[in-house]
C-alpha positions as CSV (number, residue, x, y, z in Angstrom):
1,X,-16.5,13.2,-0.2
2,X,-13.8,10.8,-1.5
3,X,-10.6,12.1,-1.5
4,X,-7.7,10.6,-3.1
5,X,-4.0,11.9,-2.6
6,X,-1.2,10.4,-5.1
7,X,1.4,10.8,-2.8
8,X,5.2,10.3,-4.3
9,X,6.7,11.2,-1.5
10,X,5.2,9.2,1.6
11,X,8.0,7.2,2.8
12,X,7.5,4.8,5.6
13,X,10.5,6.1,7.7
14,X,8.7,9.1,8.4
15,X,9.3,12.9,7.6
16,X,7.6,15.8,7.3
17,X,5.1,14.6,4.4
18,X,4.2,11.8,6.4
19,X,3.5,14.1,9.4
20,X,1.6,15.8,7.0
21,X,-0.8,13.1,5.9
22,X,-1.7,11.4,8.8
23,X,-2.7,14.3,10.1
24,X,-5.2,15.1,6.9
25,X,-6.4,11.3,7.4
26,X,-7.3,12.4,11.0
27,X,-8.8,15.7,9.9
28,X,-10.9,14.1,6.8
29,X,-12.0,11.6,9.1
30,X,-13.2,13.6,11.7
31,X,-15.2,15.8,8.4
32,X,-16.7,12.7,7.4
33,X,-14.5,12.4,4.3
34,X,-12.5,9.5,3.3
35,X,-9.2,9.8,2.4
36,X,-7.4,7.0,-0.3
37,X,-3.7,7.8,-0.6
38,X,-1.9,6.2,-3.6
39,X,2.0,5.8,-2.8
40,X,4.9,4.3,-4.7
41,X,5.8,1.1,-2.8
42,X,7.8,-1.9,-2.3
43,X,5.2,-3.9,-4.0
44,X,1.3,-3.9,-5.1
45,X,-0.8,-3.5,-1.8
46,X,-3.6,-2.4,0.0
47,X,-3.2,-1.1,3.5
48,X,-6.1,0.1,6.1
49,X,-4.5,2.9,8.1
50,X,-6.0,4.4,11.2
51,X,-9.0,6.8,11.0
52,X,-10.5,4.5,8.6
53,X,-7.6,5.6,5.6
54,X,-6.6,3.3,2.9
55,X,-3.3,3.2,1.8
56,X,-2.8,1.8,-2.0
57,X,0.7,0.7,-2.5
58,X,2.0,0.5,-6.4
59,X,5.1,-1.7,-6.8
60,X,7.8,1.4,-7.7
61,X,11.4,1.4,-8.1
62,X,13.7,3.3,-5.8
63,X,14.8,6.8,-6.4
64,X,18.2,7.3,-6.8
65,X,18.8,10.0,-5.6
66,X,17.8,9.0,-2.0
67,X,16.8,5.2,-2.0
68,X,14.4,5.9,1.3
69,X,11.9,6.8,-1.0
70,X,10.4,5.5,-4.5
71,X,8.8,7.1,-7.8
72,X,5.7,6.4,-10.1
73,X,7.7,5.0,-13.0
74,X,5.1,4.5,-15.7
75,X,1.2,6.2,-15.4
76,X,-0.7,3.0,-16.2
77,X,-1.5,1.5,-12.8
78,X,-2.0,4.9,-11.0
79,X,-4.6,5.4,-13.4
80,X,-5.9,2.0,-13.0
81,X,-5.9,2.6,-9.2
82,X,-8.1,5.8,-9.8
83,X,-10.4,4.4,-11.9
84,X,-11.2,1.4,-8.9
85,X,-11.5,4.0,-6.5
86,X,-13.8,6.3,-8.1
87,X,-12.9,9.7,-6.6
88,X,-14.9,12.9,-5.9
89,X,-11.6,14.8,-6.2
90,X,-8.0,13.8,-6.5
91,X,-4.6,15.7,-5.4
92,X,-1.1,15.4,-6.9
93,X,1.2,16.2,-3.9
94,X,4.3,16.8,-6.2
95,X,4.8,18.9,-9.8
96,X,7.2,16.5,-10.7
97,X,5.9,13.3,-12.9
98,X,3.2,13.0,-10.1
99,X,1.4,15.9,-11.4
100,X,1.5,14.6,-15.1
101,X,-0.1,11.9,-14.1
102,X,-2.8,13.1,-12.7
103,X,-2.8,15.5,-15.2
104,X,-3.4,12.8,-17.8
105,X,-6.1,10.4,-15.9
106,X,-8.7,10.5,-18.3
107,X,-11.8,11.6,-16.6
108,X,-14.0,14.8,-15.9
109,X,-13.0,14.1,-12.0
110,X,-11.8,17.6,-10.6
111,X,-8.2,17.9,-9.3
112,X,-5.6,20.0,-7.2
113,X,-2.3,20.4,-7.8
114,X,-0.7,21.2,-4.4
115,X,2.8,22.5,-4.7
116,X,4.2,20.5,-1.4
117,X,7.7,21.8,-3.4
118,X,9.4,24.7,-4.8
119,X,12.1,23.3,-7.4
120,X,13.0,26.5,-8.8
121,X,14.1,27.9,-4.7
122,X,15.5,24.2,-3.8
123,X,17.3,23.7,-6.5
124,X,17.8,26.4,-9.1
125,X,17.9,29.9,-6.8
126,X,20.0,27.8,-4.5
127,X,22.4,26.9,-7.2
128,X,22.6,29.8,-9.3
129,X,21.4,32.9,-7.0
130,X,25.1,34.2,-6.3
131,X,26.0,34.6,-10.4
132,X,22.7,35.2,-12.1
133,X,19.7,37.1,-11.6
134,X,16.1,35.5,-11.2
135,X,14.9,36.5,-14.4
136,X,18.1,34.5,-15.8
137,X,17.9,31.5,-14.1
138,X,14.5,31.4,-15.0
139,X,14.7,32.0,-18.8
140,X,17.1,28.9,-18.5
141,X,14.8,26.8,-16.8
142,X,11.6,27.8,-19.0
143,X,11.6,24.3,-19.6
144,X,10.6,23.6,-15.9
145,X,8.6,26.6,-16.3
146,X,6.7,24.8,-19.7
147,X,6.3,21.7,-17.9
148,X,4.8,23.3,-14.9
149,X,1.9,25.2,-17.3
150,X,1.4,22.6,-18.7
151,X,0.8,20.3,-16.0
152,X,-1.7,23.2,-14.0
153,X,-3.9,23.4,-17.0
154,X,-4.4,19.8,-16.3
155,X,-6.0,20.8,-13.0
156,X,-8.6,22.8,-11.9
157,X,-6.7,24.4,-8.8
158,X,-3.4,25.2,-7.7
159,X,-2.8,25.5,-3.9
160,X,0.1,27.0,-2.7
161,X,0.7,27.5,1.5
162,X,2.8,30.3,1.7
163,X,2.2,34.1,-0.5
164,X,5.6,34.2,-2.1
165,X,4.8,31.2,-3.8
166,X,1.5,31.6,-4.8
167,X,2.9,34.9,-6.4
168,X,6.0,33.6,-8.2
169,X,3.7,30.9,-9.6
170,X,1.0,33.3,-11.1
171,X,3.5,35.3,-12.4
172,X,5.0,32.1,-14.3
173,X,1.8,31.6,-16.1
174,X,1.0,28.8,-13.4
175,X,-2.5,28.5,-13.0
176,X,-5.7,26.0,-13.1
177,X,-8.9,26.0,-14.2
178,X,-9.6,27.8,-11.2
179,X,-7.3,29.8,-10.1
180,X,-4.1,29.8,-7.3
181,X,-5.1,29.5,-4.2
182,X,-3.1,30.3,-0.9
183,X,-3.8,28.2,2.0
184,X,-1.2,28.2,4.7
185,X,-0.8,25.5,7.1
186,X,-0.3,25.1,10.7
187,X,0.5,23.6,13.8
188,X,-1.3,20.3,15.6
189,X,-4.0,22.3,18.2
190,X,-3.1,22.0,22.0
191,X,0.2,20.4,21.4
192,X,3.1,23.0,21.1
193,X,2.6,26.2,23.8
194,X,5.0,28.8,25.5
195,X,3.4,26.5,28.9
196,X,5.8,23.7,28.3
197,X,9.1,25.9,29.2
198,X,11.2,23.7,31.1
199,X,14.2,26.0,32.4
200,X,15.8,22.2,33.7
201,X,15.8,21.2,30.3
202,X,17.3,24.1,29.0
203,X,20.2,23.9,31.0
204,X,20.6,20.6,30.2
205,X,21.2,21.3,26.8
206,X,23.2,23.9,27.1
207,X,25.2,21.9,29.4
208,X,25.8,19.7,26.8
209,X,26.9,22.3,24.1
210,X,29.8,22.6,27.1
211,X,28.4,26.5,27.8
212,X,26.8,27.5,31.2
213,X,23.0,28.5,31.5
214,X,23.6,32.3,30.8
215,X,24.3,31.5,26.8
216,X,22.2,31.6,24.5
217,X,20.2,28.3,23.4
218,X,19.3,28.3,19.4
219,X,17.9,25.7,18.4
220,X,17.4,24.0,14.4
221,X,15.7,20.7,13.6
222,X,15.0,19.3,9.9
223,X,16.1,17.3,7.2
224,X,20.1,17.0,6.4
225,X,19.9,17.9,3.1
226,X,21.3,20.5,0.8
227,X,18.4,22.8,0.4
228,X,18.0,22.9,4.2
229,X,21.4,24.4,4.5
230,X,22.5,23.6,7.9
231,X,26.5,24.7,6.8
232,X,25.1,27.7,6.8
233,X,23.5,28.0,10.5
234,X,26.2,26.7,11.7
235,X,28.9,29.2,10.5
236,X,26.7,31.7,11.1
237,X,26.5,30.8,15.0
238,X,29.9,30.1,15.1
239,X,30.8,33.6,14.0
240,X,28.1,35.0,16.4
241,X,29.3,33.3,19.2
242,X,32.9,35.0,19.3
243,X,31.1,37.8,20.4
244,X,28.7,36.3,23.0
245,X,28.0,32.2,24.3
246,X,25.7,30.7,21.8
247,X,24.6,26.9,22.3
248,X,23.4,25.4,19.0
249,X,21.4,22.3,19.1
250,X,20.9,20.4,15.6
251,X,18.0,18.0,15.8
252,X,18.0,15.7,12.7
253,X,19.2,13.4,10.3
254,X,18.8,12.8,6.3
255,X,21.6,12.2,3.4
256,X,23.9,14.7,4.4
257,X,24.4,14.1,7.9
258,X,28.1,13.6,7.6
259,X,28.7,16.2,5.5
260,X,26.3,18.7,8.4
261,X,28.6,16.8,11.2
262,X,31.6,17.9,9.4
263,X,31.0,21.1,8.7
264,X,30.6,21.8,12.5
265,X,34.4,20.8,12.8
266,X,33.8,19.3,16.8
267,X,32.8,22.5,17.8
268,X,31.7,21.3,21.5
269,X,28.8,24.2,21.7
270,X,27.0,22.7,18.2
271,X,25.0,19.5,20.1
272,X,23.7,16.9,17.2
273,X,20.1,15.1,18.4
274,X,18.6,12.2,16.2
275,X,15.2,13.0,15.1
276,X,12.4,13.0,17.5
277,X,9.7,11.1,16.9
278,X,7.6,11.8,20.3
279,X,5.7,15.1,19.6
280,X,5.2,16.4,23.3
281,X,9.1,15.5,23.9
282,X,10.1,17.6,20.7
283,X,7.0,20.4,21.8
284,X,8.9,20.6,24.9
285,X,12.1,21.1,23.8
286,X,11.0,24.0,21.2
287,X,9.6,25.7,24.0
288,X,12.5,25.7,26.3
289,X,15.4,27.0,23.7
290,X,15.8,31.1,23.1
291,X,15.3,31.0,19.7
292,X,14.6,29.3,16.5
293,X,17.6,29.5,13.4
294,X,16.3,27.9,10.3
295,X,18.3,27.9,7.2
296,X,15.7,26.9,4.3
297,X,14.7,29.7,2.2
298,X,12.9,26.6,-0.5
299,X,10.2,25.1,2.1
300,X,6.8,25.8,1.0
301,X,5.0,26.2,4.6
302,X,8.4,25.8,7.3
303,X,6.1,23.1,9.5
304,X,9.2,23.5,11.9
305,X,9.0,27.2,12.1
306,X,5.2,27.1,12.9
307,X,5.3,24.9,15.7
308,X,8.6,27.4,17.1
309,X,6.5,30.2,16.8
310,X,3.3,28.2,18.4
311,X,5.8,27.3,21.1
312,X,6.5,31.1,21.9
313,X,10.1,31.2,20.2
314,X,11.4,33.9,18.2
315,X,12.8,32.8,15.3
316,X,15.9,33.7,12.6
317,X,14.7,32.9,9.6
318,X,15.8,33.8,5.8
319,X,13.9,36.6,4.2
320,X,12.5,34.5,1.2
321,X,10.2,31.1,1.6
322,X,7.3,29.9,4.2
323,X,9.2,30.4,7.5
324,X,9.3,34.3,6.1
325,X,5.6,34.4,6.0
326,X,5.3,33.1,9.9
327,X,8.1,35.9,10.9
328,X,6.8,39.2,12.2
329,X,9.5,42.1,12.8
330,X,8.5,42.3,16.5
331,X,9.9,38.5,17.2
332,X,12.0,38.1,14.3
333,X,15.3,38.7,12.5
334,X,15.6,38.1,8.4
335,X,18.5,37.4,6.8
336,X,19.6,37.0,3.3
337,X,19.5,33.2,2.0
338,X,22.3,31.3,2.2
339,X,24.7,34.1,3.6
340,X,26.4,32.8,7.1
341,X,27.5,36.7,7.8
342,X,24.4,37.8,7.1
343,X,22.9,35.1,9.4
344,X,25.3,36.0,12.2
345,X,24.3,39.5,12.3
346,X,20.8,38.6,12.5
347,X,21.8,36.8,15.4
348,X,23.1,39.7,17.5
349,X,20.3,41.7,16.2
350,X,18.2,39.3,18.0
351,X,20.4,39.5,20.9
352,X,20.7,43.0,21.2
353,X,17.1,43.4,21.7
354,X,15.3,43.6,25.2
355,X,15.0,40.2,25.2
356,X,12.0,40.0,28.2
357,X,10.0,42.1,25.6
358,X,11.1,39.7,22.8
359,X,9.5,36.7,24.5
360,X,6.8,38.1,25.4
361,X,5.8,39.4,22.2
362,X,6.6,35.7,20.5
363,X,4.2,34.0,23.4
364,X,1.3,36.6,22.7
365,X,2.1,35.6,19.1
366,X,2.0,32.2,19.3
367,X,-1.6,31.6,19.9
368,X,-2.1,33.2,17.2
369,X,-0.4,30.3,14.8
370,X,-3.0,28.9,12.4
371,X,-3.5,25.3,12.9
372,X,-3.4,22.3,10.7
373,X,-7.4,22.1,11.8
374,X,-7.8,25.1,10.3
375,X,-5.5,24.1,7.3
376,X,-7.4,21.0,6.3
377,X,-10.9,22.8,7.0
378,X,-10.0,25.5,4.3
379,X,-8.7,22.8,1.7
380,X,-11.6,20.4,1.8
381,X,-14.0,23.4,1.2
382,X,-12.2,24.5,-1.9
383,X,-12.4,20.7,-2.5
384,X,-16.3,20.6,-1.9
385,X,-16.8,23.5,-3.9
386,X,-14.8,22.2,-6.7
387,X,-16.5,18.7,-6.8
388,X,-19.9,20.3,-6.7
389,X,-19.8,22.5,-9.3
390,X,-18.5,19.6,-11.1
391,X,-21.8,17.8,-10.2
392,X,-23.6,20.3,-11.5
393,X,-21.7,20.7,-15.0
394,X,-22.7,17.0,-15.1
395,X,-26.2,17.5,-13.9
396,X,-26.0,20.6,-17.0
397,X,-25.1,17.9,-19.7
């Protein structure tokens, strides 16, 4: 089977969709699939990536929003591109003008929309959630709401990874030919593990938070940007820690890094670490902090809470989004979105609890942590299926 993913949002610098892909190229590879991504690039190209992928490159302006990454300004030569590659199935990766296109390529090719983001939680819950209800904001934004319609029954599936999604979509009117679909997403197999605890490693970074080995080690990595909403995991550590020694250890970068840095005021307990591109170095240090904080209530999956809870972590997480979804009551503590009090009370929740029985129940968990394998498996089945029955309908006429 020939798949083709028009990817906006592949950058070269890396990032969580990147992470994502090469790790479908792998997968498709090892199924016997090939995989054909179309990206927005710096000019018109053809690139052979590893596991046999091929990377088309279509000469795209920069966003401007955040100039790492480019857009699909006009249809034509994504179509073009299509039509060379003659696809079994194609996926739009974004609902944004991504998913029109596709939308629009005329042929009888079958296609997945798979909703990589949640606008309405990044953007419009975020800003608007304190004043207005749900039902508000979302009367105001019908016209996102139209354009989203209108873009699925331009597809034959929608995929979403997490249930609160998939939900909130359906009851939108958001659906394809065929349905939603929830297929959640996972961890890379044998990499992150309760096993790579390192207690000297531990210490080290709470050493460097200026706090002695008895604190408390939370630990946040992702994107600095808005939606993530690192101001709020840091106040809400901050005002945990008057009460007991809590080490917080940022691991990151992105557009509002200044802004995160800031916001931490030279708090010497709240450590910043630059991204980490070595997987078994960053496996190891998930393993060997006390607990996960994550602030995003917007991320579809929460790839970064998956691999905590993989790694045997418990995690503080908010009570809406992906990361919700990975959280079980008997290793976890919810907050409300966005709410740094609220977040610091889930905090001493977490460390009221027996906390020997609160490990182990997150390392009996985390074997338990689907895995990308098992991610990609499901997805190119529904993609099989879909392509054959296609065949058939053609077969038919």
């Amino acid at each position: 089977m020939r798949i083709v993913d028009v990817c906006a949002f592949y950058s070269p610098h890396g990032g969580g969709v990147r992470t994502y892909v090469e790790q479908k190229r792998a997968r498709a590879a090892e199924c016997g699939h090939e995989l054909v991504l179309i990206v927005p690039g710096a000019r018109d190209a053809v690139e052979h990536a590893a596991c046999g992928a091929r990377i088309v490159h279509i000469a795209s302006p920069k966003l401007p929003l955040d100039r790492r990454y480019r857009y699909f300004a006009e249809a034509a030569p994504v179509h073009a591109a299509l039509d060379r590659i003659a696809p079994d199935i194609v996926e739009a990766s974004s609902p944004w003008r991504t998913a029109s296109i596709v939308a629009n390529w005329p042929s009888d090719v079958p296609r997945a929309l798979v909703m990589h983001a949640d606008p309405m939680a990044s953007y419009a819950y975020r800003w608007f959630g304190r004043v207005a209800a749900r039902a508000t904001i979302d009367r105001h934004f019908e016209w996102f709401w139209s354009h989203l319609r209108r873009t699925a029954r331009g597809h034959d599936l929608v995929v979403a990874a997490n249930n609160q999604l998939a939900r909130r979509l359906g009851e939108g009117g958001v659906r394809g030919s065929a349905g939603i679909v929830t297929i959640p997403m996972g961890t890379e197999p044998d990499l992150f593990s309760p096993n790579r605890r390192d207690l000297a490693l531990r210490r080290q970074l709470i050493a460097s938070c200026g706090l002695p080995e008895e604190a408390t080690l939370l630990l946040g990595i992702g994107r600095h940007s808005p939606e993530k909403r690192w101001p709020t995991v840091i106040d809400a550590a901050r005002i945990a820690g008057v009460a007991r020694p809590i080490a917080l250890v940022l691991i990151g970068d992105g557009p509002d890094h200044k802004k995160v840095v800031r916001r931490a005021g030279g708090n010497p307990h709240v450590r910043f670490l630059a991204p980490i591109r070595n997987r078994e170095r960053l496996a190891t240090i998930l393993a060997s902090a006390d607990a996960l904080i994550h602030g995003c209530e917007s991320e579809t999956f929460g790839m970064v809470a998956a691999e905590a809870a993989a790694s045997g972590l418990p995690l503080i997480v908010p009570d809406e989004g992906g990361a919700r979804d990975l959280a079980a009551p008997d290793r976890a503590e919810y907050y409300r979105a966005g709410d740094a009090r609220a977040g610091a009370a889930a905090i001493a929740r977490l460390l009221s609890r027996n906390q020997l029985r609160l490990r182990h129940a997150a390392a009996r968990a985390a074997a338990q942590v689907p895995t990308m394998e098992g991610h990609f498996d499901a997805l190119f089945d529904r993609y099989a299926a879909l392509a054959a029955a296609r065949g058939d309908m053609r077969l038919r006429a």
